[in-house]
N, C-alpha and C positions, 0 to 999 in steps of 0.2 A: 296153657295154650301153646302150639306147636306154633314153626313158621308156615304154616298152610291154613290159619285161621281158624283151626280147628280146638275144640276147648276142651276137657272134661270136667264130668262135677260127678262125684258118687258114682262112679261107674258107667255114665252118662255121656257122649260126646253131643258138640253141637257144632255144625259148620256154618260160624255166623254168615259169611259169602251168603250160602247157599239159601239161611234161611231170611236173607233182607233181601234177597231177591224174590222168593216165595211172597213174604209181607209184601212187597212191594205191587207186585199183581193179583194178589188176595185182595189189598185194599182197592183196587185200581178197578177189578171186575164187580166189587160189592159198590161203589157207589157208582158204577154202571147201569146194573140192576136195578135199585135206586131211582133212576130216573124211568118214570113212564115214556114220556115221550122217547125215550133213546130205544127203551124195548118196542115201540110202536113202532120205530123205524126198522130196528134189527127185524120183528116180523115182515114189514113192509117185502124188504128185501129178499129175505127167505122167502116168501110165497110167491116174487116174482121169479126168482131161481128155480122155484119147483115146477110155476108154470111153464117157464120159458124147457126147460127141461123132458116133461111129460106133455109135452106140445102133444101129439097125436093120440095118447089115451085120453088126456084130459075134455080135448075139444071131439075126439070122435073123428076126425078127418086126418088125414094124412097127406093130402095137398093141400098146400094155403094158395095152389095158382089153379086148383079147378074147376072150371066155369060152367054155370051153369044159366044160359041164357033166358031159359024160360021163368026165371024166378029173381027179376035183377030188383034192387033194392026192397028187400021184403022187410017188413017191420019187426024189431024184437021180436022171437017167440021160445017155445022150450026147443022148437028143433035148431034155430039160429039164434043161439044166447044174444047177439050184437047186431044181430039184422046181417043183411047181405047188400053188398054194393052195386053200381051200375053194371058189372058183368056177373052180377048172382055168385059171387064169391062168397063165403062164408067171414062175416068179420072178426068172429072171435077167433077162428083159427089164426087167421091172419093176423091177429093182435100178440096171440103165442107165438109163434112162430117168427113176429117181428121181434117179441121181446129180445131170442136168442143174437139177435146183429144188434140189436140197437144198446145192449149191455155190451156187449163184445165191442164194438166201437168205443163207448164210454171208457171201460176199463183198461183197453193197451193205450186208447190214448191218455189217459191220464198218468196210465205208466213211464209212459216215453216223455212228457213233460216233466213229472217227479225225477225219473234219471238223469236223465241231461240237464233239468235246472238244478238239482241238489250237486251233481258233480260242480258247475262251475261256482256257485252259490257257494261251495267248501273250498274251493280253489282261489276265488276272489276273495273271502272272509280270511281263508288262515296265510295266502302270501301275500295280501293287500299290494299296495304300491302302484305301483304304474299297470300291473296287471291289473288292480281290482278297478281302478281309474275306465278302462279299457273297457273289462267287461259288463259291468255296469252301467258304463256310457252306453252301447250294446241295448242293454234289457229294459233302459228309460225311453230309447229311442222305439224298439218294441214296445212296450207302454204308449208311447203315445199317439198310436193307432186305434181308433176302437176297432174293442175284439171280431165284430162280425165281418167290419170290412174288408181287417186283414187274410180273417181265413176266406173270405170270397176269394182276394187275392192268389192267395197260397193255392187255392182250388184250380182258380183261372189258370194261373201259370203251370200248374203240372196236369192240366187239360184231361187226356188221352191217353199220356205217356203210363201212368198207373188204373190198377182196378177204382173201382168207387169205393171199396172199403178202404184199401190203403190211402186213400186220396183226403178219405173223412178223417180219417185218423190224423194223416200227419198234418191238414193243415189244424185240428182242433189242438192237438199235441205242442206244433209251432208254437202255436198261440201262447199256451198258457206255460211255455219255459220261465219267461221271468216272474211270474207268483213264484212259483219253487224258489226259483235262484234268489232272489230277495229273503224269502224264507230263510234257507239256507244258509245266507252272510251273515247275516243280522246274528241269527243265532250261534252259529260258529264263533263272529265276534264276541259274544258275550260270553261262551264256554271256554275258548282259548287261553285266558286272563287268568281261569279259577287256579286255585293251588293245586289241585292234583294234579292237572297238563302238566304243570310247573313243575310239581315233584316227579310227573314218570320222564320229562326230558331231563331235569338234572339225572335220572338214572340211566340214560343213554339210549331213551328211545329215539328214533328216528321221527321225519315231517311223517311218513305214510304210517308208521307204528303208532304215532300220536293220532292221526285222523282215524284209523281204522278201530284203536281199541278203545279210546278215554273219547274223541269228540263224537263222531258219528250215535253212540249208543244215547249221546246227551241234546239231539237233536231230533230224533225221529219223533218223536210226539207230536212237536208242531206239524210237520211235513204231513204225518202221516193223517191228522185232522184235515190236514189241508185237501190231502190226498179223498179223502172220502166226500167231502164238500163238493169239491171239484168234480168227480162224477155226475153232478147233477146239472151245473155246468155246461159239462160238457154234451152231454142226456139234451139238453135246449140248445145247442149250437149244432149240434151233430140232427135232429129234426128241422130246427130253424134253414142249415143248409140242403137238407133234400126237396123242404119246403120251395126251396127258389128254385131248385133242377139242379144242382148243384152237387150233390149228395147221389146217393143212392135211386136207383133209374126203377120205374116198372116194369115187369111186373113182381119185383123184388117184394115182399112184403119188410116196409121199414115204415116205422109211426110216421117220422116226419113225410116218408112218400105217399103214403094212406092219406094224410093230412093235403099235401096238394093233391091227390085225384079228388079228393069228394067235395074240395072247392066250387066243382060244375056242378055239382048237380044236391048242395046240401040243406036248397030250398024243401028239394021233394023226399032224400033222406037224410035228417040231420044227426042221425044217431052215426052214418058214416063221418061225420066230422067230429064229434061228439068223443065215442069210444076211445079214440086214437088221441085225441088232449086228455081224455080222461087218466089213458095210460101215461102218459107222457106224463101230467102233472104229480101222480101219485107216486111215480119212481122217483123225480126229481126230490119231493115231499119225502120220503123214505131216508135217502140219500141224505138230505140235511137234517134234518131228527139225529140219525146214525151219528154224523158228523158233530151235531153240539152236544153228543151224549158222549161222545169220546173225548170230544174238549172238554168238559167236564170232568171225565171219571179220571182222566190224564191230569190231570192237575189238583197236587198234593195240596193244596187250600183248599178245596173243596169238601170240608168235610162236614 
């Protein structure tokens, strides 16, 4: 065995590195698999991606805002998979076509929660002290808002000043920084202690050498479960706020604004109210399957 971890046997090399990292995600993707429900998710998701994607071969239309008066809320049929609304819009277009914002909301905002919470989350966990006092005081105080109020809040006070998409984003994002960042300490604290950290700073690594190469790679698992959970989440706050007027304006097509128009009139079409929860609950449903198939396949007891 060389100092590169590298072995021979009969002529044979073997780079254990390379190959316990292989094991490591062989075993990880096989009791993935494994799980039904995780695969129902992972398809959930892919078929939303394909429709949200081939919006206009899929559905046959290429506006989801054009109207057609003479034909307003017409019932399921093969020519209007979803029925048509009170301005004879096509609803299944309009449900593809919302897919594309209403994932796209979900996912940068969860992204910008995960960033900024894992950043301080590693920050408060590996220098604790008065900083982590600080921050933490911070992300309890956030906690102890419920989540819808605040991002009404969040919404209320940045009014005008931004688009409605930036607007859903950053207050859903706000929102859920301290999940992450609690995430993130918790388990920071726990990896920081092990021997390795110990052994690569007695060998002169530095605080950002340590966090970048030995903690961070022993932390994303949780996050990144969390991460995928959180979508769905976020999928229900990000409807829940267009529901109120909040969100995303007409004649945008977004589920949750679908969801407040056909409020008026979902006596006489209720498949307009219908379709748009229907979407909404089966991405959120996808989303966490996904998510406890990863928390599973991520965790080496699991076998």
């Amino acid at each position: 065995m060389d100092n590169t971890g590298t072995i021979g046997f009969e002529g044979q090399s073997f780079d254990l590195e390379r190959d316990a990292y292989t094991s490591v995600w062989g075993n990880t993707w096989r009791r993935f698999r494994r799980s039904p429900s995780a695969l129902i998710g992972l398809t959930t998701i892919f078929l939303l991606a394909v429709g949200a994607t081939l919006a206009p071969q899929i559905s046959g239309h290429t506006d989801p805002l054009a109207q057609n008066l003479t034909q307003p809320t017409l019932a399921p049929s093969w020519h209007h998979l979803a029925g048509t609304d009170k301005l004879g819009r096509d609803i299944f277009t309009r449900l593809l076509f919302g897919a594309r914002l209403s994932v796209e909301i979900g996912l940068i905002s969860v992204g910008v929660a995960l960033l900024v919470g894992t950043v301080i989350g590693v920050i408060s966990g590996f220098w604790g002290r008065s900083l982590d006092v600080t921050l933490m005081g911070f992300m309890d105080v956030m906690l102890a808002f419920p989540t819808i109020i605040l991002a009404i809040a969040i919404s209320a006070i940045l009014d005008q000043r931004v688009s409605d998409v930036v607007k859903l984003i950053l207050a859903i994002g706000i929102v859920a920084i301290p999940i992450y960042a609690r995430i993130a300490r918790s388990s920071v604290l726990a990896v920081k202690e092990q021997e390795f950290v110990e052994a690569a700073r007695a060998m002169g690594n530095n605080s950002f050498g340590l966090i970048v190469k030995h903690v961070m790679p022993n932390i994303l698992a949780p996050l990144v479960v969390q991460a995928t959970l959180g979508i769905g989440t976020a999928e229900l706050d990000s409807a829940g706020l267009s529901y109120l007027g909040l969100g995303i304006q007409p004649p945008t097509p977004e589920w949750g604004s679908m969801l407040d128009d056909a409020r008026d009139y979902w006596l006489n079409a209720p498949w307009a109210l219908l379709f748009p929860g229907l979407a909404i609950s089966l991405t959120v449903l996808g989303f966490n399957l996904l998510g406890d198939g990863l928390r599973d396949a991520l965790d080496p007891r699991a076998e």
